[in-house]
N, C-alpha and C positions, 0 to 999 in steps of 0.2 A: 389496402396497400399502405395509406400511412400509419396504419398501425402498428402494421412490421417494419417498416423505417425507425419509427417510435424506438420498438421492441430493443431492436437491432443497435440502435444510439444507448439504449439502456445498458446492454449487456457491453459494451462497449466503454463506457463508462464505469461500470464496475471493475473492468477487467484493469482499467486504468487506476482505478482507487487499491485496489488489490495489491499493485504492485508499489503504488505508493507507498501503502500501507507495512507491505514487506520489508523494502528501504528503510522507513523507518525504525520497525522494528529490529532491524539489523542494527541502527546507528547507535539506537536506547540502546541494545545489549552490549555493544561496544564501549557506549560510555558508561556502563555500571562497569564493563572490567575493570576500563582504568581507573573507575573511582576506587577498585575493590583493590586495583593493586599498590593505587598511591594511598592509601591508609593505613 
């Protein structure tokens, strides 16, 4: 049982990092536009 607790917090955790991750990548390609368009 606490393995799948474990499990369960893991996948949870990624699902979190994921979207982080997303966000991010959304904000860097936002700030190359405006680098690309104030150039």
């Amino acid at each position: 049982v606490k393995k799948t607790a474990l499990y369960e917090q893991h996948k949870l955790l990624n699902a979190n990092f994921g979207q982080m991750y997303d966000g991010w990548s959304l904000v860097s390609h936002y700030n190359d536009s405006v680098q690309e368009h104030l150039a």
